[in-house]
ROTI-425620 format. One record per residue: x, z, y of N, C-alpha, C, O, CB in turn. Coordinates in steps of 0.2 Angstrom, whole numbers, plus 5000, padded with zeros to 4 digits. Atoms other than C-alpha are relative to their C-alpha. Glycine has a CB too. Layout:
<atoms>
XZYXZYXZYXZYXZY ...
</atoms>
This chain:
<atoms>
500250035006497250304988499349985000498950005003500150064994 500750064999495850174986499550054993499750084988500249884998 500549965006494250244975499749934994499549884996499150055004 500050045005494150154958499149975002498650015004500250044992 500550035001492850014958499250024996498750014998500449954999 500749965002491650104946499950055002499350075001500050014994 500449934996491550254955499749975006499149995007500650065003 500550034995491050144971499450004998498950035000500149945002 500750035002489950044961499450054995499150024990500349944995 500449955005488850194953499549995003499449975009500150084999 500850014995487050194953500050085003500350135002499149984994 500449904998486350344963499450005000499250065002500050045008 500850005001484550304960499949974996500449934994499549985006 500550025004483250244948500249915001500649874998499250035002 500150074998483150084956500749965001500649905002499650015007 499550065002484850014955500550034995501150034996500549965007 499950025005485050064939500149924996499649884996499750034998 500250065002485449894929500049994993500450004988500449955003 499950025010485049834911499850084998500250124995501249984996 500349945004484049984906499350005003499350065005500450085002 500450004996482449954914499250054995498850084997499949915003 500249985004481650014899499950094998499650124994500349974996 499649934998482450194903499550005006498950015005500950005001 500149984994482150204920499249985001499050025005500449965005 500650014999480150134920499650094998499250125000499749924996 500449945003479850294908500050065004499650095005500350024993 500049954996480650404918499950005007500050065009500550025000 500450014996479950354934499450044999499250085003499949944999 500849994999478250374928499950074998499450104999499449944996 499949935002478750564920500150025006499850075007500450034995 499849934995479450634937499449975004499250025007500950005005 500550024994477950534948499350064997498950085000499749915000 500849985003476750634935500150084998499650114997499749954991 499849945002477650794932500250024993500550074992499750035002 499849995007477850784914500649994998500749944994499749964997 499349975000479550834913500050044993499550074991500150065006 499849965005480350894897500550044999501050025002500249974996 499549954999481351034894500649984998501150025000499750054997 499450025004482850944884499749925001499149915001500250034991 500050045001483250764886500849954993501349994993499750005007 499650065004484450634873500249955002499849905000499849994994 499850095001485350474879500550004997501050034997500349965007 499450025005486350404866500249925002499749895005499750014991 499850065001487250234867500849995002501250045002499649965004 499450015002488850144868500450045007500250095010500249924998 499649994993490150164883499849985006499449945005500449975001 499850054995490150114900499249985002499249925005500649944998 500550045001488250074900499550055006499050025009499650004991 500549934994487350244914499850054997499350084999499349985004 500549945006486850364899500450075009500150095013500650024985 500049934995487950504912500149985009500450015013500850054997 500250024993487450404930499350034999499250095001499949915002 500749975001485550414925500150084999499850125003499549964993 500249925001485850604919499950035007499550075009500750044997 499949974995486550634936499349995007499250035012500849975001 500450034998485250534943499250085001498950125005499949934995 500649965002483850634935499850075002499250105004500150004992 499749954998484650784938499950025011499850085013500749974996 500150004994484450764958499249995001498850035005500449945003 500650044999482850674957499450064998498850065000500149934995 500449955003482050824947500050085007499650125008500450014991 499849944995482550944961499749985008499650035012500950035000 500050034994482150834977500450005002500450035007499850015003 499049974996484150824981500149935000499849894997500850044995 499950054997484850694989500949994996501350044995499950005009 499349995006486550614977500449965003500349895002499849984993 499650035002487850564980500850004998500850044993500049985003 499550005006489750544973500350085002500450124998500649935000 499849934999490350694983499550065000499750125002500250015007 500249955002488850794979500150054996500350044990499649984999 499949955006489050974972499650045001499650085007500750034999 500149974997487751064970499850074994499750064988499649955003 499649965006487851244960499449994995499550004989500250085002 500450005006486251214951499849954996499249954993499650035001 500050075003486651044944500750044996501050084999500149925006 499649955004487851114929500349924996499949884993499450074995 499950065005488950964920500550054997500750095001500249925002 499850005004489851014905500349944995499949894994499650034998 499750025005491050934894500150014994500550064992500450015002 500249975008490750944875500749994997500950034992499249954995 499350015004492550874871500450065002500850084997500449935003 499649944997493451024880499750064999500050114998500250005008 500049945001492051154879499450014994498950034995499950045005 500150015007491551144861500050054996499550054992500449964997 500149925002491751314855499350044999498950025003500150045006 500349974999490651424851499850055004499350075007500150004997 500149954992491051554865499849965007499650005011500650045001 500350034997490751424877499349995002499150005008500149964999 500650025000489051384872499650085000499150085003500049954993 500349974998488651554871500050035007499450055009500050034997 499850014993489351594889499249965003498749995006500949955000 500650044996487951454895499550024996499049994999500149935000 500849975000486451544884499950055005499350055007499850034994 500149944994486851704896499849965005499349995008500750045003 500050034992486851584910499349995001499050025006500549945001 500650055003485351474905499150085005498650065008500150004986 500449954999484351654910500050015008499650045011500350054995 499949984991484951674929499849935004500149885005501050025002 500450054995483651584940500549955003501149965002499750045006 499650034996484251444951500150035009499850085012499749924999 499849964994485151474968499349995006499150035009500949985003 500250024994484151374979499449934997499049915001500649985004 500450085002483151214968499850034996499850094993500449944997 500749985003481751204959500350024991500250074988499349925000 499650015008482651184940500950045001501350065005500249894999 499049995002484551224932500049964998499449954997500550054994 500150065004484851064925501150014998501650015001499649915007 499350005004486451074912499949944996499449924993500250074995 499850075002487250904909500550004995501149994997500249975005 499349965004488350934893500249904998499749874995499750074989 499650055001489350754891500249994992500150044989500650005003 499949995006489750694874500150064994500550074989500549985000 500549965003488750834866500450004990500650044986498949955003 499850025009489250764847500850054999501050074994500349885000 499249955001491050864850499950064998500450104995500550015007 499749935003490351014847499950034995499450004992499950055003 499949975008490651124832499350034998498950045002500650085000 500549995002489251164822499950074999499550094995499849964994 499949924999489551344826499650005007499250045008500950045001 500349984994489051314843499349925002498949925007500750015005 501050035003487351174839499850054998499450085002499849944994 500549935002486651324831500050045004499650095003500250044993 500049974998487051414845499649985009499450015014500550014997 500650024995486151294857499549994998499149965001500049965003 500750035002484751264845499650055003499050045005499950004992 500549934998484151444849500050025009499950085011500450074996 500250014993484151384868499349965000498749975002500649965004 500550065002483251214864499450014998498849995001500149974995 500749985002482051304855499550035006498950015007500050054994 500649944995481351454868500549995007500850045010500050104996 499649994994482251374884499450015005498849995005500549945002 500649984996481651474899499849935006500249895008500450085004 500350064997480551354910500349985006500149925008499350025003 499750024993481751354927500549964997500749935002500250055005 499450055002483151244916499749954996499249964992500650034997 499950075003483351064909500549994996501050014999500149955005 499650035003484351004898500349905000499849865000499750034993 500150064999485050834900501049984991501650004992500149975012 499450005005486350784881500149945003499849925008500050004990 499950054998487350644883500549974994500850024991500149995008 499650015005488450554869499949904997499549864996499750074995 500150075004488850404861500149974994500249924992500349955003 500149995007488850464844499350034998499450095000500650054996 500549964997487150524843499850014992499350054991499549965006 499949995007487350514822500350054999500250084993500249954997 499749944999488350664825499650065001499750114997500449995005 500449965001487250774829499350034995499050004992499949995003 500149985005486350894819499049985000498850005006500350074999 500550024997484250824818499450065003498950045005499849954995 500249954999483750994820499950015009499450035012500450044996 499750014993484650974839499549945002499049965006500749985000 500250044999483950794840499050015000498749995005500449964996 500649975001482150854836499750035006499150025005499950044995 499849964997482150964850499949975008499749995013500650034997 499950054991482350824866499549964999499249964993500749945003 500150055000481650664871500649964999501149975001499849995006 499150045000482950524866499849955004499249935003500549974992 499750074997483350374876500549954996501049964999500350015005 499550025001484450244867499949955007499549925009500049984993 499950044996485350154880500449924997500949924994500350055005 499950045007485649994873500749955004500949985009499249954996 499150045000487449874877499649955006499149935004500449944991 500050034995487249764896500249944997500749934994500250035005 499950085001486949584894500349975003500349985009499649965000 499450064997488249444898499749985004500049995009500249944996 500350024992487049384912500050055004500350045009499449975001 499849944998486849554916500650015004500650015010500050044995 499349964996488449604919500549955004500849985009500550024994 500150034995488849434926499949995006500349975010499949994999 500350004994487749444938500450075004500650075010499150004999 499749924994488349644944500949985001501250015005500050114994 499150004998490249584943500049945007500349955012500749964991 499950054995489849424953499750065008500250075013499449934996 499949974995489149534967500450065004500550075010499650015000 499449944999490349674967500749955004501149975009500350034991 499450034997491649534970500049965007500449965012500249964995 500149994992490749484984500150035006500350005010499750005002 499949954999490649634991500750005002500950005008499850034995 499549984998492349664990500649945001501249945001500050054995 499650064997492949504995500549974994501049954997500550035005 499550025007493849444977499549954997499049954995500250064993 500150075002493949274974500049984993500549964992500449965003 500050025007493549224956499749965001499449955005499650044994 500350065003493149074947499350024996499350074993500749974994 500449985004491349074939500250004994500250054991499649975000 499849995010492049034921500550074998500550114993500749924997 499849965001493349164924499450075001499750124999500749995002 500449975000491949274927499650024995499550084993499750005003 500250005006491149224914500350044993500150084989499949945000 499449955006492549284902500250074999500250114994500649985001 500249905000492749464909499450015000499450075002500250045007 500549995000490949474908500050024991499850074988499549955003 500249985009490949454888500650014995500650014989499749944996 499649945004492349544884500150085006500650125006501149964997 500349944998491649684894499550064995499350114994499549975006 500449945005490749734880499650025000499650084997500250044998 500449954999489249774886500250055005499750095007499850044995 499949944996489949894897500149995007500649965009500650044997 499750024992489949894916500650025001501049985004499750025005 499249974997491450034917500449944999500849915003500450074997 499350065001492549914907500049935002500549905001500149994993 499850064997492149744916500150025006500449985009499649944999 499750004993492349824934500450044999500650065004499750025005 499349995000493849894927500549945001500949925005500250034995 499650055001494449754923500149955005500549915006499849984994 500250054993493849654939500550055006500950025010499049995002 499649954995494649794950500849994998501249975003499950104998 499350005003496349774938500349925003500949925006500150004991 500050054998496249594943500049975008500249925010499650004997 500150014992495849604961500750015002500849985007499550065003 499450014999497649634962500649955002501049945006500050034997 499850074999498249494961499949975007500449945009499549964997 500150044992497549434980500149924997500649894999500950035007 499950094999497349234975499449994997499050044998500749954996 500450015003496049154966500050014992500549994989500049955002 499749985006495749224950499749934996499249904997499850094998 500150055004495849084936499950034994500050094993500649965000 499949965008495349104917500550004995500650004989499549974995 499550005005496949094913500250095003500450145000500749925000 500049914999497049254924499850064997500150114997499750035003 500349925002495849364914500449964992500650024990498750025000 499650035005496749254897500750055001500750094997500049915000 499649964997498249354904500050064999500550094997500049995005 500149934998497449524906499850014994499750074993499550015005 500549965009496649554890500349984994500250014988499149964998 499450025007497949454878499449964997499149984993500350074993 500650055005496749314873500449955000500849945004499149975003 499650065003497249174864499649945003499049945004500150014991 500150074998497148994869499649984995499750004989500649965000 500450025007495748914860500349934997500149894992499149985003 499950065006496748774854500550034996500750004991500249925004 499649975003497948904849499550024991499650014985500350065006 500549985004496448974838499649934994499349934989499450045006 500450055007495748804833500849964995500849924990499449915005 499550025006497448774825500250044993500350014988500649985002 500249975003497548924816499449994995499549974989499950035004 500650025003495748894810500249934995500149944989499449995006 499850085003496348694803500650044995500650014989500449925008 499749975006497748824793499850024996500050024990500350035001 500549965005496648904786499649974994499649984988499550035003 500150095003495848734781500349984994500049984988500349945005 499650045003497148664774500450054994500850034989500649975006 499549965001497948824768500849965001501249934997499850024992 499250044998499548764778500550085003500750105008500049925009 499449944998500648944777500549985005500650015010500550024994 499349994995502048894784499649995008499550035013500749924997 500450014992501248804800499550075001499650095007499349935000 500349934997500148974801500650045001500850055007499350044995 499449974997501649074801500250015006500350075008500349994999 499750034996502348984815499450025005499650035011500249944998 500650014994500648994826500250105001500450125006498949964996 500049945000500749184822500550035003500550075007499950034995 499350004994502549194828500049995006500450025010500449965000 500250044992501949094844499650075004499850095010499249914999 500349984998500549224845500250065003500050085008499549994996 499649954998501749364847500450005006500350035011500350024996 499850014994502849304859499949975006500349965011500349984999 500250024993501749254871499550075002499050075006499549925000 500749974999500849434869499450015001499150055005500050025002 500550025002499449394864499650064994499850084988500249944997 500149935005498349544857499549984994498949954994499650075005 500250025005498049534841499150044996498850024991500750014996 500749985000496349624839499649945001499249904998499750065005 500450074997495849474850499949944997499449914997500449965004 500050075006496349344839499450024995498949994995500949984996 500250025006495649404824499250005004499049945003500350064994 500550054998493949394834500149955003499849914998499850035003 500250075000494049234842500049944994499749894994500449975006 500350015008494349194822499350004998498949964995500250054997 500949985005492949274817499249985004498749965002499850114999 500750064998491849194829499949935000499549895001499850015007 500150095004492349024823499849994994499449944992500749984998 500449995007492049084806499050025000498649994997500650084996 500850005000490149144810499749965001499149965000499850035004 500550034999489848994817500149934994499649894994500049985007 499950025005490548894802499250024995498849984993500650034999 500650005004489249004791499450005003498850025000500050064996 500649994998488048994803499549914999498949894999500250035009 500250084999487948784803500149984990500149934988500749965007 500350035008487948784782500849994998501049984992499449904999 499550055002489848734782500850064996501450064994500249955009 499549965002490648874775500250014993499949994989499950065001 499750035008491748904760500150094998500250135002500949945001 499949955003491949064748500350055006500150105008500449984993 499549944997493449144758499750025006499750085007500849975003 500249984995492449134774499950085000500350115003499549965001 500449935001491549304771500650044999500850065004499350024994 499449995002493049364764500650035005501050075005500149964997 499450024995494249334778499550065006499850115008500149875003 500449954994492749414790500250075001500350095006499350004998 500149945003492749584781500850025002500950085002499749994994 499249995001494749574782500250035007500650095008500449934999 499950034992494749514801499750095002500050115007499449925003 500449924997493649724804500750025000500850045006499450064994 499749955002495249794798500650005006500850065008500249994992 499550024993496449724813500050065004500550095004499749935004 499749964995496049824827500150054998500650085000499750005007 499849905003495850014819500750015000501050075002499850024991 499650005002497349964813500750035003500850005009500049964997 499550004996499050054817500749955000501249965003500150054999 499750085000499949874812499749955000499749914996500349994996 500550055001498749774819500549925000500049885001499350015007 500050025002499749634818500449964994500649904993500150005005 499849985007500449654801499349994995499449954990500450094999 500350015003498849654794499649945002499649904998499750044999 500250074998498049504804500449944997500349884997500050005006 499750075003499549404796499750004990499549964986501450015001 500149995009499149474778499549964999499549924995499950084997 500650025001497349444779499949915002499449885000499650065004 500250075000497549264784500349974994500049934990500349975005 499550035004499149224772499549984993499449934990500950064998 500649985005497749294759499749944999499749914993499550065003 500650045000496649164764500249944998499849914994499749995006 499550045002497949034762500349994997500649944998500349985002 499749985007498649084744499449994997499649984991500350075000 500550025004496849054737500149944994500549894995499649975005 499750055003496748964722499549954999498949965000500250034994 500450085000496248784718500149965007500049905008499150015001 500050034993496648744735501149994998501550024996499750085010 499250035000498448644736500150005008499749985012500149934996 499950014992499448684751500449965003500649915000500250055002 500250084996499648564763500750015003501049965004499249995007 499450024998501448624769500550064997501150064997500149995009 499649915003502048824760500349954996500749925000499450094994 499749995006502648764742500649935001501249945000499349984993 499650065002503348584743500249985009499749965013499449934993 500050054996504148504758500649965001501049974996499950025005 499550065002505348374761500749985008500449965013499549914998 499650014996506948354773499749935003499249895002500650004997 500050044996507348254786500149914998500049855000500550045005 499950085003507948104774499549984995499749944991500850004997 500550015004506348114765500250024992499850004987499849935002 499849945007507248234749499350044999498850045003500850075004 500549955001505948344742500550044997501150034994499349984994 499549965001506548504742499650074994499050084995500250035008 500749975004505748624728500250065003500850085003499949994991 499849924999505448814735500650044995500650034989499350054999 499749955004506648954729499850034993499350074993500050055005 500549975004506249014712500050095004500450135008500450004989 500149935000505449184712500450054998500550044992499650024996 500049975004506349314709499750054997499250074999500350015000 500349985004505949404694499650095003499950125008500650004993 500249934998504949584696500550064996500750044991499250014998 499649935003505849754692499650004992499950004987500050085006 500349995007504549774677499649985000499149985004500050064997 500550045000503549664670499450054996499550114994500349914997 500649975004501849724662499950004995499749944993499549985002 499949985004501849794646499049964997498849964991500550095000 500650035005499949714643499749925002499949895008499350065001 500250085000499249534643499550005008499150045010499549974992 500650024995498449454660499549974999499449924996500249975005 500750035003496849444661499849945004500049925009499450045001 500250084996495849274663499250025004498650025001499849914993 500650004997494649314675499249964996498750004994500149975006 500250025005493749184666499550024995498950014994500550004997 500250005005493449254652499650075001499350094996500550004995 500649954997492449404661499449985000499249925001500150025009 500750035000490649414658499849995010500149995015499350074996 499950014992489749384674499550015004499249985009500149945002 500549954997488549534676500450074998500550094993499349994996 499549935001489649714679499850054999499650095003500250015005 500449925000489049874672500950044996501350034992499149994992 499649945003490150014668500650004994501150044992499650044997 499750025007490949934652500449965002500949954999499649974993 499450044998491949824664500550055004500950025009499949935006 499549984993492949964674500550004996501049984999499950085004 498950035003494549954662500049945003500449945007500550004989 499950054999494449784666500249985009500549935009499649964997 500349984993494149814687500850045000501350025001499050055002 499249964999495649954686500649944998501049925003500250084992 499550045002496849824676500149945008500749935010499649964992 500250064994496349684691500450035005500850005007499249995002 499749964994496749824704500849994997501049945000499850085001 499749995001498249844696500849955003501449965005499750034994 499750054998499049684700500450005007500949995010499749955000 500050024991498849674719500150085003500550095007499149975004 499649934997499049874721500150084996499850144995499450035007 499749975004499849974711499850085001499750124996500849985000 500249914997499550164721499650004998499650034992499950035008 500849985000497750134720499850004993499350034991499649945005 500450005005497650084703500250094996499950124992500049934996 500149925002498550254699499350055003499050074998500750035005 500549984998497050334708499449994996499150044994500149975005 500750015002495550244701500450014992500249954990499549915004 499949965006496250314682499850044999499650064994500550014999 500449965002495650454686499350015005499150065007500450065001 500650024997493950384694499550044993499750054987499949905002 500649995006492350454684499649945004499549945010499550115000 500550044994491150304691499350024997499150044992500249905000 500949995001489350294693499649945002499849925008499750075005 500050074998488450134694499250045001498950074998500249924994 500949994998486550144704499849945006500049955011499850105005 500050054999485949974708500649975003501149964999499449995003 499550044995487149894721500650035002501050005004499749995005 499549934998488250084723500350024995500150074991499750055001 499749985005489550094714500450105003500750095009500649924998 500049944998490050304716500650024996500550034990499350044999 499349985005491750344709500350085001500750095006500749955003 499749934999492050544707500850025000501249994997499650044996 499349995001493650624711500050084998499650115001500349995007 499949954998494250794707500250045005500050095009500250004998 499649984992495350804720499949945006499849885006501049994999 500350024992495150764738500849955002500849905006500050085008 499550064997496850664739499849944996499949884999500950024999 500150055001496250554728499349975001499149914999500449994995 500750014997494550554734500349935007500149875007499750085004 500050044993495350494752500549925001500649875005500450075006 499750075001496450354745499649964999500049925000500549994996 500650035004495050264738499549975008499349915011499750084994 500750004996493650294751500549975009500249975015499550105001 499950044994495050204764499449935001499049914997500749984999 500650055002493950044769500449924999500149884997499450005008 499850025004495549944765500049994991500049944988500250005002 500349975008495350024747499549955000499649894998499650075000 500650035000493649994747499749944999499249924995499850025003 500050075001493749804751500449984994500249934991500249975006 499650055007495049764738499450024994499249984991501150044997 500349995009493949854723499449965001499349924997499650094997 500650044999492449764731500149934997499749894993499850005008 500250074999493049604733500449984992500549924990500349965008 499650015009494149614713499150004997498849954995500850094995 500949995002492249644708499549935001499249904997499650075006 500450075001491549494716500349954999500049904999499649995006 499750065003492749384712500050004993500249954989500949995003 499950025008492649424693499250004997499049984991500550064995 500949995003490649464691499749965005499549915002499650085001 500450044996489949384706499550055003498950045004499649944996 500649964998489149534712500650065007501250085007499550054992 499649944994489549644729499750055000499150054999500149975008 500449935003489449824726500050035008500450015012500450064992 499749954995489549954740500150064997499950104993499650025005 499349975006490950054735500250075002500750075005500749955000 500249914998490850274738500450034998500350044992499350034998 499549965003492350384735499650075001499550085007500849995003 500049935000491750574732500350054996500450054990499550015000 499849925006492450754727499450024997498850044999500350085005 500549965004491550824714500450034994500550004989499549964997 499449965006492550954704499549994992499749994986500250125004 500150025009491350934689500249944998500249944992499349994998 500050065004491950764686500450004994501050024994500249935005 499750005004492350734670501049984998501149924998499649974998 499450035001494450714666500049984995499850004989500650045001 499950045006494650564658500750014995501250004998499949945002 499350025003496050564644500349935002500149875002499850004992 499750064998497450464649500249974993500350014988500550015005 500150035004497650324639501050014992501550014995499849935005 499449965004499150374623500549935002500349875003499850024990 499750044999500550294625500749984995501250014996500150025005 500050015007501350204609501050025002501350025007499649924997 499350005001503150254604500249935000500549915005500350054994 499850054998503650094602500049955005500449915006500049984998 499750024993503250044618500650025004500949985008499550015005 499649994996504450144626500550084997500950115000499650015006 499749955003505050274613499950075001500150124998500650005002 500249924998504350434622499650024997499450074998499750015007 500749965003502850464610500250085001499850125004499849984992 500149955004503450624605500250055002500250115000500250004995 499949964995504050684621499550015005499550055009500549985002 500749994996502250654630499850044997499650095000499549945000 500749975005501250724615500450085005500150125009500049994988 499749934996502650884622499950055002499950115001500250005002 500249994994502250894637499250025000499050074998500149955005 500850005002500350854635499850084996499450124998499949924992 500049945003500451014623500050035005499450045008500450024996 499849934994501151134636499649995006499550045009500950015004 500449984994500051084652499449944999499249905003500649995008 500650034999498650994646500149925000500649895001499750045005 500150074998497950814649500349995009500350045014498949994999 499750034992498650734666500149944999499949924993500950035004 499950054997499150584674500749974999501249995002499850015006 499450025002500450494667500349935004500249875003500049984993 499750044995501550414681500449934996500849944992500550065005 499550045002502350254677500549995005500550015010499949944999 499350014997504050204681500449935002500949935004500550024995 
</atoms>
């Protein structure tokens, strides 16, 4: 079995580290000077050397020579995803105490460090604090907000920061030399910048590729990653334009049956759209559409919401569409859409005219903000009924009793719909905070008239026997 291209390609020394030089000069000049720290912190994204350099450092501090088959017993790596425990962590304070076997240092290397339980940070704080002088600490993690700052206080940190497109360019281009794989510059160029900063993931992806045996083309790595055709994207985009539903439909149908990954799209979208607001030429939905476009890859129907969030954009009003509502046969007939049909129940109160909304928001508009919700999502506005809100400049703070409806709310689709019903009727964007707080006041729900529906006198009833609640509609 052949050894994956990123394990080949690892640094083993300081010096062909790449895209960290800012790292590596510091720590250079601490082991030349001896000024060694007892605990050290690299935080950053993936795939970038935060646990190469550990391992590095780790050698380098003892005088050991490194490489991939090195094992040496008083080089100590840990896993924080698997030993996360509490008993783990104390297990390795015992340890922390028994000299090394044969090297100057212990050097324990705990990997994504952020995993473990705040039963067992507190149980390495009281290493951190009074660690004995023959051991090192080396954290490593790429949540480094996770941790507690008590922990963080305690090391040196490093942020290792995301490898540049020329960067990574340049290390894929010689790797492929190296290893004899014929790429196109442009298709290099393309696995370079959906590498993401990360070397593992573009010499993965150059290794996945090497398979092939021919010349690799950018329609190769277009292939490998599910990227869409840019003229596929600039028609898309001209739908959007136009608001031409039906024709986006159809592109989005296209986009599926050629497996085309839809995370992808909605970025090569959204970098059309940046450069739209970047050149003056943008229109209201832009930002809109942007914020939408986050919600795609999280998502466990990411291509269900990428169709929603466009259709959205293209249902806009004032804009006449250019092929959805009206179109005309082959004998030049106009054909008029299907009527609607009617809804199961229509709404027992008058629709509001946005309009007629002032067009500055304080607390005296949230019945009007619930009502708004109420159109587009009917769960949620059950939910924000029993909101207590709190308005503090730009933060709007909505208390919950309960945690279920805490966590409906503080989804960040949630969150976008109340935001953006807000800025479409005031003109103001809030940032929008679901919390439990068992003091929050329960609001009386609103009475509900016997001649609306004949039940007065069977609510008041109930209402009697278990108090104020939440009156479900039907």
């Amino acid at each position: 079995m052949g050894q994956a291209l990123y394990r080949k390609y690892r640094s083993h020394s300081l010096d062909e580290v790449v895209g960290q030089d800012h790292i590596v000069e510091t720590l250079k000049q601490a082991l030349s000077s001896g000024r060694l720290s007892h605990a050290y912190l690299f935080s950053g994204p993936k795939g970038v050397g935060k646990t190469s350099v550990a391992r590095i450092l780790a050698h380098e501090v003892n005088q050991l020579p490194y490489k991939d088959e090195t094992i040496h017993l008083d080089i100590v790596e840990i896993d924080g995803a698997s030993n996360r425990r509490i008993d783990e962590i104390r297990d390795l304070r015992e340890r922390v105490n028994i000299a090394p076997t044969s090297a100057k240092y212990k050097v324990y290397i705990i990997d994504e460090v952020h995993m473990l339980t705040k039963e067992a940070f507190n149980a390495l704080l009281k290493t951190l604090e009074e660690p004995p002088a023959h051991c090192l600490f080396i954290l490593a993690t790429t949540e480094a907000h996770k941790l507690p700052e008590t922990i963080i206080s305690r090391t040196q940190r490093f942020n290792f920061k995301p490898i540049s497109k020329s960067s990574l360019t340049s290390h894929l281009g010689k790797i492929a030399k190296k290893e004899k794989i014929d790429i196109k510059p442009e298709a290099l160029d393309l696995l370079a910048e959906h590498g993401e900063g990360s070397f593992r993931d573009g010499i993965s992806l150059l290794d996945q590729l090497a398979g092939l045996q021919k010349l690799i083309s950018t329609e190769d790595v277009q292939s490998l990653l599910g990227l869409p055709p840019e003229q596929l994207v600039g028609e898309i985009i001209n739908d959007l334009r136009t608001a031409g539903s039906k024709s986006l439909i159809d592109r989005l149908e296209q986009a599926r049956e050629q497996a085309i990954n839809p995370a992808a799209l909605a970025a090569s979208i959204g970098k059309h759209l940046r450069q739209d607001l970047a050149s003056g030429s943008a229109q209201p939905w832009h930002s809109r559409l942007l914020r939408n476009l986050l919600e795609v890859a999280p998502s466990s129907n990411p291509y269900d919401v990428l169709e929603i969030s466009l259709l959205e954009t293209t249902n806009r009003p004032g804009q006449p569409a250019a092929n959805s509502d009206i179109q005309q046969d082959s004998a030049g007939q106009t054909n008029e859409p299907p009527a609607k049909k009617p809804e199961a129940r229509e709404s027992s109160r008058p629709a509001i005219d946005k309009n007629s909304l002032p067009q500055k928001f304080d607390l005296a508009n949230w019945p009007s903000v619930i009502d708004l919700v109420k159109d587009k999502a009917a769960s949620l506005y059950t939910a924000l009924r029993l909101a207590a809100p709190d308005l503090s400049g730009n933060r709007l703070t909505l208390r919950f009793q309960f945690p279920l409806h805490q966590k409906k709310i503080n989804s960040p689709s949630a969150k976008n719909l109340v935001g953006s019903i807000i800025e479409d009727a005031f003109g103001v964007r809030l940032v929008i905070e679901a919390v439990v707080d068992k003091s929050a006041p329960r609001h009386p729900v609103k009475a509900v008239s016997p001649s609306e529906n004949g039940q007065g006198d069977e609510l008041q009833s109930i209402s009697n026997i278990f108090g104020a609640a939440e009156v479900l509609e039907s």
